[in-house]
N, CA, C and O atoms as CSV, one atom per row, in Angstrom:
chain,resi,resn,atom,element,x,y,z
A,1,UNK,N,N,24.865,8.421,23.181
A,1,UNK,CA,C,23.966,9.559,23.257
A,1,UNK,C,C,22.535,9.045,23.116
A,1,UNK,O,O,22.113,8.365,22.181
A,2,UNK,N,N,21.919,9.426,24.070
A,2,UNK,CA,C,20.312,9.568,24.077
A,2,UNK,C,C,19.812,10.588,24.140
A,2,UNK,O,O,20.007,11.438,25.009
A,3,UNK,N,N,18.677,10.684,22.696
A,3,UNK,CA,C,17.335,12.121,22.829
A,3,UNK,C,C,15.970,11.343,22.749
A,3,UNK,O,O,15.524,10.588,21.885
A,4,UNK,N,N,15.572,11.687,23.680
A,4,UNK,CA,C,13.749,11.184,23.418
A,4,UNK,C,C,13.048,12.614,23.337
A,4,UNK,O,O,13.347,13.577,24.043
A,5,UNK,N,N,11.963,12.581,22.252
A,5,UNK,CA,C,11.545,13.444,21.689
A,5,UNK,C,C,9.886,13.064,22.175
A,5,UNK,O,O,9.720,11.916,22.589
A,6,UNK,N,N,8.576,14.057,22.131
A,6,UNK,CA,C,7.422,14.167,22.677
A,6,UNK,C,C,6.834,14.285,21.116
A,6,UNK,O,O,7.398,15.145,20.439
A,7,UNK,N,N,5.897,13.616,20.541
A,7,UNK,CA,C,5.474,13.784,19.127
A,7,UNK,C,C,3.955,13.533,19.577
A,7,UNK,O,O,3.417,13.362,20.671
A,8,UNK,N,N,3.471,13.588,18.163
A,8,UNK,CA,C,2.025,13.496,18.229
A,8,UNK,C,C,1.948,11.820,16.988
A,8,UNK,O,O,0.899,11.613,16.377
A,9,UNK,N,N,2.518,11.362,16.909
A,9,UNK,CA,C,2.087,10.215,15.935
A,9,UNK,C,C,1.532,9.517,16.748
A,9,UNK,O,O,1.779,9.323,17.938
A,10,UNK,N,N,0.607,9.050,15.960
A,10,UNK,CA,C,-0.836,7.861,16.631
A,10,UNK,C,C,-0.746,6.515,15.549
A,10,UNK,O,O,-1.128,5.361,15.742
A,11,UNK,N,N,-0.301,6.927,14.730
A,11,UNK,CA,C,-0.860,5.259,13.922
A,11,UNK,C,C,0.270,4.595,13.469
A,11,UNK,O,O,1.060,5.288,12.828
A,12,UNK,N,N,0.635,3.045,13.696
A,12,UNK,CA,C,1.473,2.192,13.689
A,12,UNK,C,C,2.128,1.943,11.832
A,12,UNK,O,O,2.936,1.131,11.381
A,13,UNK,N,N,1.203,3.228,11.057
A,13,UNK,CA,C,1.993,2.812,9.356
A,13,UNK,C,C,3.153,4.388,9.304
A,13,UNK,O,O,4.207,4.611,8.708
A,14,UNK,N,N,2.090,5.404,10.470
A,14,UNK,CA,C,2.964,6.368,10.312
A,14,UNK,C,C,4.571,6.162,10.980
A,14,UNK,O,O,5.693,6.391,10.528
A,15,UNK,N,N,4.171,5.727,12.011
A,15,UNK,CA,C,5.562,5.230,13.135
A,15,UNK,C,C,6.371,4.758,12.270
A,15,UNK,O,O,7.448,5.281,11.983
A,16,UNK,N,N,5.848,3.562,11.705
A,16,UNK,CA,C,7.141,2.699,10.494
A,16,UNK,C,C,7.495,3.867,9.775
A,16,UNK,O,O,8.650,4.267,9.925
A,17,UNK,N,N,6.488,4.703,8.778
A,17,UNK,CA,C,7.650,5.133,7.880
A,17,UNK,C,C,8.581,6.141,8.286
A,17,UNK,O,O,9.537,6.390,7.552
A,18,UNK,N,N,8.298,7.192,10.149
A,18,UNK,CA,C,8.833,7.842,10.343
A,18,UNK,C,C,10.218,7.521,10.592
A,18,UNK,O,O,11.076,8.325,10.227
A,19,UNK,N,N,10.575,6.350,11.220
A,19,UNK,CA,C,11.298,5.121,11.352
A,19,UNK,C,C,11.896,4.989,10.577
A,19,UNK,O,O,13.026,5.438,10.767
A,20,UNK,N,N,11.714,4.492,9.539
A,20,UNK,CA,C,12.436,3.835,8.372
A,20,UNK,C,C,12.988,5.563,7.107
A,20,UNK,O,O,13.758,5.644,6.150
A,21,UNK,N,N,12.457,6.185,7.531
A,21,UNK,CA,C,13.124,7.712,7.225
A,21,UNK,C,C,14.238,7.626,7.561
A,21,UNK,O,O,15.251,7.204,7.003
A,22,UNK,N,N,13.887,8.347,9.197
A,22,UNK,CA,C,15.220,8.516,9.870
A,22,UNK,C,C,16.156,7.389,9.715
A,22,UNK,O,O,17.260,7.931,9.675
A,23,UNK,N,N,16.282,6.388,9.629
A,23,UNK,CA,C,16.975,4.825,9.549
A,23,UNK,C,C,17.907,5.553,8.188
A,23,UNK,O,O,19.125,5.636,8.349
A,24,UNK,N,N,17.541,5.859,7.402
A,24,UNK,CA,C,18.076,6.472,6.235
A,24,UNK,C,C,18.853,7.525,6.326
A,24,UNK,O,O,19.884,7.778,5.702
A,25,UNK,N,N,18.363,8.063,7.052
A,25,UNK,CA,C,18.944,9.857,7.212
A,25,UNK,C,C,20.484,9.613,8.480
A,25,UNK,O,O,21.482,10.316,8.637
A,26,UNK,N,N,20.058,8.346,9.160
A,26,UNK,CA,C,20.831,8.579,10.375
A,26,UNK,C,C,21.085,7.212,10.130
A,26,UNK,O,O,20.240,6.541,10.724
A,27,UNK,N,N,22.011,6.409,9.412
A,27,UNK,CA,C,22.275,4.632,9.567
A,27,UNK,C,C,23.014,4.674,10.972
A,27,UNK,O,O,23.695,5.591,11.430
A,28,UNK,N,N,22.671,3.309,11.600
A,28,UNK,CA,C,23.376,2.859,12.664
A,28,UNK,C,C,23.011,3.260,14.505
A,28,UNK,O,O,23.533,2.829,15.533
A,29,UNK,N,N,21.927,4.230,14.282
A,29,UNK,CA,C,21.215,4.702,15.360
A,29,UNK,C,C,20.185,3.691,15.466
A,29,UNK,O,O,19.574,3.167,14.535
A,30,UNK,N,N,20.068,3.486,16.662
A,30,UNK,CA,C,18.818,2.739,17.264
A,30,UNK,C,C,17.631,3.923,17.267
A,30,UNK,O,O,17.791,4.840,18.073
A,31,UNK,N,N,16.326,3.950,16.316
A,31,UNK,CA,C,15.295,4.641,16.673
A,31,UNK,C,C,13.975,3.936,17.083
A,31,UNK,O,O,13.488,3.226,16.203
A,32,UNK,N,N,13.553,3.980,17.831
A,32,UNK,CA,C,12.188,3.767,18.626
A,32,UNK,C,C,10.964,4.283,18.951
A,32,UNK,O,O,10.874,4.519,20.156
A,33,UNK,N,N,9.864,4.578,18.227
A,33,UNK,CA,C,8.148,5.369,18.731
A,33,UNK,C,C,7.654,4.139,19.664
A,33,UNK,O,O,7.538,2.943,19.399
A,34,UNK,N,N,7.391,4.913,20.924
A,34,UNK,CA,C,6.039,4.448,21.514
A,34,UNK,C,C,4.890,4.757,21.326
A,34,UNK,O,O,4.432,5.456,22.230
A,35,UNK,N,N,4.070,4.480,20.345
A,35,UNK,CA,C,2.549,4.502,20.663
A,35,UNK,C,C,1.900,4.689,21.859
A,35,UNK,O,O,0.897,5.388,22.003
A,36,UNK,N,N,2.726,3.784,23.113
A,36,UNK,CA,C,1.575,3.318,23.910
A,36,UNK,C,C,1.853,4.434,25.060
A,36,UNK,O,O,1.383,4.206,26.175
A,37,UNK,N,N,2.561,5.580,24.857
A,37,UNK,CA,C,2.754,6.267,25.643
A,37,UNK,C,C,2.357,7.483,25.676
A,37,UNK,O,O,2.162,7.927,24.544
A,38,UNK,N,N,2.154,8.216,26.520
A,38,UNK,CA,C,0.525,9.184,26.488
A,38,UNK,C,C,1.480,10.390,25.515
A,38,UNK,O,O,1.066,11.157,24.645
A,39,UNK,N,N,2.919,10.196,26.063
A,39,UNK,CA,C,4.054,11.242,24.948
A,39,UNK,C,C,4.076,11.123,23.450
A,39,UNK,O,O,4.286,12.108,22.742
A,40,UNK,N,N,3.875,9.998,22.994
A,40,UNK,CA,C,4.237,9.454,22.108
A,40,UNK,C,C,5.611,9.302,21.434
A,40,UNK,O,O,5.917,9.518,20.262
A,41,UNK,N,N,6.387,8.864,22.494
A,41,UNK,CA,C,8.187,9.405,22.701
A,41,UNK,C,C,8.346,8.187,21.398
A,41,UNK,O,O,7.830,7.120,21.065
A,42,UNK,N,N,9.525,9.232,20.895
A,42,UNK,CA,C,10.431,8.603,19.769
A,42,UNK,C,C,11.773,8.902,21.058
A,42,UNK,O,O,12.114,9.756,21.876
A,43,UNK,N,N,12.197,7.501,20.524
A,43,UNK,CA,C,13.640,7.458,21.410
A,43,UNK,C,C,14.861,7.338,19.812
A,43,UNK,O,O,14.752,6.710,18.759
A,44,UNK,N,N,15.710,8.074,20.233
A,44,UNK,CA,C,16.888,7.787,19.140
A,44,UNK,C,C,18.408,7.341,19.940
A,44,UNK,O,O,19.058,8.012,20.741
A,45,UNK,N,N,18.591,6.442,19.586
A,45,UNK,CA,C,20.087,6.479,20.804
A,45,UNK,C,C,21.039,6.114,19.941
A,45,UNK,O,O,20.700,5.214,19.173
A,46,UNK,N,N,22.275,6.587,19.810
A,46,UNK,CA,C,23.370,6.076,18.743
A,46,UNK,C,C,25.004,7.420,18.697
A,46,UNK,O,O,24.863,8.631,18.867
A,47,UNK,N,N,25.559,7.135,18.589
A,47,UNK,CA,C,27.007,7.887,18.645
A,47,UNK,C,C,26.722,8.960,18.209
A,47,UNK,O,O,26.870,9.685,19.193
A,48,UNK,N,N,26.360,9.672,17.277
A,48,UNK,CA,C,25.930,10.741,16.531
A,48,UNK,C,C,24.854,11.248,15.485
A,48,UNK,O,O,24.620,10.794,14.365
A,49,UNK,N,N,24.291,12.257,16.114
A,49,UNK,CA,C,22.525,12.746,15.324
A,49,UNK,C,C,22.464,14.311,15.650
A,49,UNK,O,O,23.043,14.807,16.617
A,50,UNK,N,N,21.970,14.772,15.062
A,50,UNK,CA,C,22.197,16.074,14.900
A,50,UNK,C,C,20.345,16.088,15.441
A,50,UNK,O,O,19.435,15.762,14.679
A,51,UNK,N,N,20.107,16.628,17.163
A,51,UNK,CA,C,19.185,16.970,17.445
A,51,UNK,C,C,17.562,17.615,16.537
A,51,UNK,O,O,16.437,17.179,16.291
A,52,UNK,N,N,18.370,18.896,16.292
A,52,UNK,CA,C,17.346,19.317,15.512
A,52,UNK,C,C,17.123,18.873,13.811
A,52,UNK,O,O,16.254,19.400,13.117
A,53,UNK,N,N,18.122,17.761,13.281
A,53,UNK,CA,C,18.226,17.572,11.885
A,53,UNK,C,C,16.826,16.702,12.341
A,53,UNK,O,O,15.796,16.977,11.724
A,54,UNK,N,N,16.769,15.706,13.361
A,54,UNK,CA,C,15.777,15.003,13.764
A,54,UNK,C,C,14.613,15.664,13.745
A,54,UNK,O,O,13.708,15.487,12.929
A,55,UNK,N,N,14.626,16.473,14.693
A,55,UNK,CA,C,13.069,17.712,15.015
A,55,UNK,C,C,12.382,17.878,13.421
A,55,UNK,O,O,11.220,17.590,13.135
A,56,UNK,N,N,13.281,18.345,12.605
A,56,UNK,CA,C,12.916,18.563,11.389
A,56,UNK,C,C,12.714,17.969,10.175
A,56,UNK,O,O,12.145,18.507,9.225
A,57,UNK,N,N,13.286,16.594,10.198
A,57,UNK,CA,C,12.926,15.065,9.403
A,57,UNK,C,C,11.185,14.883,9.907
A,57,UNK,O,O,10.247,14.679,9.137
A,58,UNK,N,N,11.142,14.965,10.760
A,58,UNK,CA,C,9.828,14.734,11.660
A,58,UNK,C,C,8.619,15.441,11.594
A,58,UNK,O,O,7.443,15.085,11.516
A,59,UNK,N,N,9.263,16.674,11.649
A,59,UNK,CA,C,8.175,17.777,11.398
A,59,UNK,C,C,8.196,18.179,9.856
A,59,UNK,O,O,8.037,19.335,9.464
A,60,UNK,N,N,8.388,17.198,9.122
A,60,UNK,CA,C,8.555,17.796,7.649
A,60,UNK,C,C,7.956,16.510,7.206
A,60,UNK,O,O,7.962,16.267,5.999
A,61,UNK,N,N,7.409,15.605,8.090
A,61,UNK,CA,C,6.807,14.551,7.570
A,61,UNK,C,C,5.187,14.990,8.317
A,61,UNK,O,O,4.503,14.083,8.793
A,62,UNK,N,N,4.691,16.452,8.350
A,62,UNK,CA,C,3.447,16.798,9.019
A,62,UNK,C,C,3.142,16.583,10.162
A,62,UNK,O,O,1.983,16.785,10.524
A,63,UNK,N,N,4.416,15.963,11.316
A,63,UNK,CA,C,4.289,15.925,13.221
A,63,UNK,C,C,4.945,16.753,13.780
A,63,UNK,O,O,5.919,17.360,13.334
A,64,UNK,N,N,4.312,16.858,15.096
A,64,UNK,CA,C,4.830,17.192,16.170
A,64,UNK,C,C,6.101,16.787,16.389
A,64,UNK,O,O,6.319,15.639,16.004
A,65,UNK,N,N,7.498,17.662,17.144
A,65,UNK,CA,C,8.312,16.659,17.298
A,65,UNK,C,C,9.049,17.941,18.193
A,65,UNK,O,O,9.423,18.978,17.645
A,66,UNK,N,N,9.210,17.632,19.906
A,66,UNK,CA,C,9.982,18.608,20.514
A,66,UNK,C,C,10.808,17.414,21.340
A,66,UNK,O,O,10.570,16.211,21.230
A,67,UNK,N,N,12.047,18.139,22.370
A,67,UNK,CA,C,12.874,17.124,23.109
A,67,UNK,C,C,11.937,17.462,24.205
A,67,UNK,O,O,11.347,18.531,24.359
A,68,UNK,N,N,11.876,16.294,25.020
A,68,UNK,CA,C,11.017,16.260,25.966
A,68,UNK,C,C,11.548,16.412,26.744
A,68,UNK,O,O,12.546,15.691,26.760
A,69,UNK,N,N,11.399,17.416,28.033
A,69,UNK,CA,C,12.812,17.748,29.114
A,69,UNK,C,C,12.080,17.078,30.117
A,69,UNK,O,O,10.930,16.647,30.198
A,70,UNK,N,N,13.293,17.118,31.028
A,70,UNK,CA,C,13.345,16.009,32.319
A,70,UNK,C,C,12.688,16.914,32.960
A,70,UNK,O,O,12.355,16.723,34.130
């Protein structure tokens, strides 16, 4: 399973700790922020994650955080 999500994080200490959150909340998922992307896509890919448990880890750390549709 893959969700890439559209956020507003800009700075490379916020990315880590949003990162290292979810890493906690969700062991064994691959999670990923691009900075360099005008989205600022968080990619999560891994067997099982509960969409919106994500949306809301995220947005409870003061960001933006929607699924970005195709």
């Amino acid at each position: 399973m893959l969700e890439i999500f559209k956020t507003n994080i800009e700075d490379t200490s916020d990315a880590r700790m949003i990162i290292d959150h979810l890493h906690r909340s969700f062991p064994g998922n691959s999670i990923h922020i691009d900075l360099h992307d005008c989205d600022k896509i968080l990619r999560v890919q891994g067997e099982h994650f509960p969409v919106d448990q994500i949306i809301a880890h995220v947005k409870a750390s003061g960001f933006d955080c929607t699924v970005l549709e195709n």
